[in-house]
C-alpha positions as a Markdown table, in Angstrom:
| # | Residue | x | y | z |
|---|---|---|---|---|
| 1 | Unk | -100.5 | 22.1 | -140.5 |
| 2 | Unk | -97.3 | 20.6 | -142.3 |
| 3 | Unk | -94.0 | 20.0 | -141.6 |
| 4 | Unk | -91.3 | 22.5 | -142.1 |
| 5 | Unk | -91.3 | 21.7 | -146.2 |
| 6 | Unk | -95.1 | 22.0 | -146.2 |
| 7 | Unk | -95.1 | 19.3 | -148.6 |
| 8 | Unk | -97.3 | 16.3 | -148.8 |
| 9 | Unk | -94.5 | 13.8 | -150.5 |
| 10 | Unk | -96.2 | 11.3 | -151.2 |
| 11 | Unk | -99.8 | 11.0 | -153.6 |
| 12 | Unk | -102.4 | 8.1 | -153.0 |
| 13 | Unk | -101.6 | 7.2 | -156.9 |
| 14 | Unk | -97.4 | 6.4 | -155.0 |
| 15 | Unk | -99.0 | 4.6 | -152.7 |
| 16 | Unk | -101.2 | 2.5 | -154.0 |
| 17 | Unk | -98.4 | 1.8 | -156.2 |
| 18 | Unk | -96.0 | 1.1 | -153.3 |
| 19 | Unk | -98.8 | -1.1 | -152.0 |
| 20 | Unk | -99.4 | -2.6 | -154.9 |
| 21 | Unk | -102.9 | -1.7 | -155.1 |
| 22 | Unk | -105.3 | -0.2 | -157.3 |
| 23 | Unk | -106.1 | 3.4 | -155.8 |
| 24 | Unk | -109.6 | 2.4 | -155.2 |
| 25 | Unk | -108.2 | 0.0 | -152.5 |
| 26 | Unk | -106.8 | 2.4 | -150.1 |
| 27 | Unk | -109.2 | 3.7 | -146.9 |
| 28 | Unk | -110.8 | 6.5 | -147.1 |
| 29 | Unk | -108.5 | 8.5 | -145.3 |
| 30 | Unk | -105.3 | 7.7 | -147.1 |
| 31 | Unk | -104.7 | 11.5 | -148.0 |
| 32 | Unk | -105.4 | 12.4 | -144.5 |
| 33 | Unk | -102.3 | 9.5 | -144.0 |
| 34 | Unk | -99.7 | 10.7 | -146.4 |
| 35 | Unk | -100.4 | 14.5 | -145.0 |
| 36 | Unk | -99.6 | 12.8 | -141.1 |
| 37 | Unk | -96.5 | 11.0 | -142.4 |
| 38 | Unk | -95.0 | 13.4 | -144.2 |
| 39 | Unk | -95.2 | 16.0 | -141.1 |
| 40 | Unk | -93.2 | 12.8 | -139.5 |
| 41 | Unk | -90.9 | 12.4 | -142.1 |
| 42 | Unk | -90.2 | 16.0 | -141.7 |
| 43 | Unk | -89.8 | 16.4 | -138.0 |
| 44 | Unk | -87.6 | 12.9 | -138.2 |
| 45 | Unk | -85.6 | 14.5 | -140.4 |
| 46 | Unk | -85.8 | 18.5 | -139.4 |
| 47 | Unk | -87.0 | 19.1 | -142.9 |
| 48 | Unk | -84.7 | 18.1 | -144.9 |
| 49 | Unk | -86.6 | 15.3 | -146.7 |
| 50 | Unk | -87.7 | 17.7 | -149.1 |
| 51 | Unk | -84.3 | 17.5 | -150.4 |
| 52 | Unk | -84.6 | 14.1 | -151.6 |
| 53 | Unk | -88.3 | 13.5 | -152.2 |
| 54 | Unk | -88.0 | 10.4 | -153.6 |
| 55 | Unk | -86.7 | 9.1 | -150.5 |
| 56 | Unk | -89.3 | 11.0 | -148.8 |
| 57 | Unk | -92.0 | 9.5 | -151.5 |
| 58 | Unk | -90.7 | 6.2 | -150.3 |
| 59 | Unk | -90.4 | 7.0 | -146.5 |
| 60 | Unk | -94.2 | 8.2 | -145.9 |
| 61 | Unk | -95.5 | 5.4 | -148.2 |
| 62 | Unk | -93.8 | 2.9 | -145.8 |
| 63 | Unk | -95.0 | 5.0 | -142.7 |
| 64 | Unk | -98.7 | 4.7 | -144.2 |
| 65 | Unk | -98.2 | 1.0 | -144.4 |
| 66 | Unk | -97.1 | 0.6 | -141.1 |
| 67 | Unk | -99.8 | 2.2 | -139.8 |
| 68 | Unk | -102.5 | 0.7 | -142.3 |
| 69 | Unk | -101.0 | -2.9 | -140.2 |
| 70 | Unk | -100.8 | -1.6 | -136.8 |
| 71 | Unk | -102.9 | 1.1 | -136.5 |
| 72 | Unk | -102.1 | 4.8 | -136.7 |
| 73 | Unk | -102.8 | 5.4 | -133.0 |
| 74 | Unk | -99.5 | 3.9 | -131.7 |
| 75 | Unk | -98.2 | 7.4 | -133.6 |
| 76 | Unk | -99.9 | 9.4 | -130.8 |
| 77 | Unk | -99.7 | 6.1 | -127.8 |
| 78 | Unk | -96.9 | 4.3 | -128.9 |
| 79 | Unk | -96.7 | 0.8 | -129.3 |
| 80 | Unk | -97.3 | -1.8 | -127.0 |
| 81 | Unk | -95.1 | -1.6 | -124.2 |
| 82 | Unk | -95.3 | -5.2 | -122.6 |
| 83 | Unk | -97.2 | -8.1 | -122.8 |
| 84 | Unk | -98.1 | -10.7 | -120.2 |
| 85 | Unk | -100.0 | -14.5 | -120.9 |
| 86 | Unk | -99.7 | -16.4 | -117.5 |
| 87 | Unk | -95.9 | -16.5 | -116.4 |
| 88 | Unk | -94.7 | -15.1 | -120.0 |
| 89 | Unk | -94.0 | -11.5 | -120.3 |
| 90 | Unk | -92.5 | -9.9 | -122.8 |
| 91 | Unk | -91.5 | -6.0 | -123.0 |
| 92 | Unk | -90.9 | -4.1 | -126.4 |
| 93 | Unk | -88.4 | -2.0 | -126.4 |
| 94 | Unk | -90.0 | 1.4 | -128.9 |
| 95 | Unk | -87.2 | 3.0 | -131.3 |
| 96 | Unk | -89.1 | 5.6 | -131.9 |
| 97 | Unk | -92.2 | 6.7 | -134.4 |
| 98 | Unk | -90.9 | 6.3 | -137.7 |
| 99 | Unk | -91.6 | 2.5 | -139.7 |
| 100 | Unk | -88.4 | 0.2 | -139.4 |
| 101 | Unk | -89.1 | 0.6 | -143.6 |
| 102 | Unk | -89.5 | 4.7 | -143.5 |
| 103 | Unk | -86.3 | 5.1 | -141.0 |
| 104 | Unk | -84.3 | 2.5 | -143.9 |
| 105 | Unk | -85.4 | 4.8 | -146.8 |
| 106 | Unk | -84.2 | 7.9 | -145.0 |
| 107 | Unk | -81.0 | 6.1 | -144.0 |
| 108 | Unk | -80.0 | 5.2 | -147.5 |
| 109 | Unk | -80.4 | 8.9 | -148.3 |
| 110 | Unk | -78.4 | 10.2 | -146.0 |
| 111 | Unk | -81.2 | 11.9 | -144.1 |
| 112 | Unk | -81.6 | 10.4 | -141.0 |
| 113 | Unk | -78.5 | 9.8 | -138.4 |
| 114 | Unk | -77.4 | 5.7 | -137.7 |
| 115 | Unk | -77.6 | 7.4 | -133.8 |
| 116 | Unk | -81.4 | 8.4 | -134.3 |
| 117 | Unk | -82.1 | 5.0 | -135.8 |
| 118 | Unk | -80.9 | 2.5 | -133.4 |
């Protein structure tokens, strides 16, 4: 089910092109991706990303990316929460699900508040 848009904002042709990849180097499941970060582009923004899709475009391409380095799992877990090697120990503080890159393209655009991002 999609976000309150509906809308898929992003295509695997825009992000192979935001990658700067050829198409036929994305996984598999990059559809199933840009359908997962667009719901989260919409719910970070209560669906008013369709409004400026190509701030949305750029915003789930960036999410993708994130995920495609981390792993999309941490968008259901979170991220690593702390981190311990002998007497270092380091906790993370998590600003929430949306890509540092995503939340900056929604900034720009007005869609996303400066409160919700830091």
């Amino acid at each position: 089910m999609m976000g309150a848009s509906g809308m898929v904002y992003a295509t695997t042709d825009d992000l192979a092109a935001y990658l700067g990849k050829q198409e036929s180097e994305l996984p598999g499941d990059a559809a199933r991706l840009l359908e997962r970060a667009s719901e989260l582009v919409d719910f970070a923004t209560f669906g008013r990303a369709a409004g400026d899709p190509e701030a949305a475009k750029k915003a789930v391409c960036a999410q993708v990316e994130h995920w495609l380095l981390t792993g999309e799992e941490q968008a259901i877990t979170g991220p690593v929460q702390q981190a311990s090697l002998g007497s270092l120990s380091i906790t993370y503080t998590w600003r929430g699900p949306l890509a540092p890159r995503a939340v900056q393209h929604l900034l720009m655009a007005g869609l996303l508040s400066r409160a919700v991002a830091v």
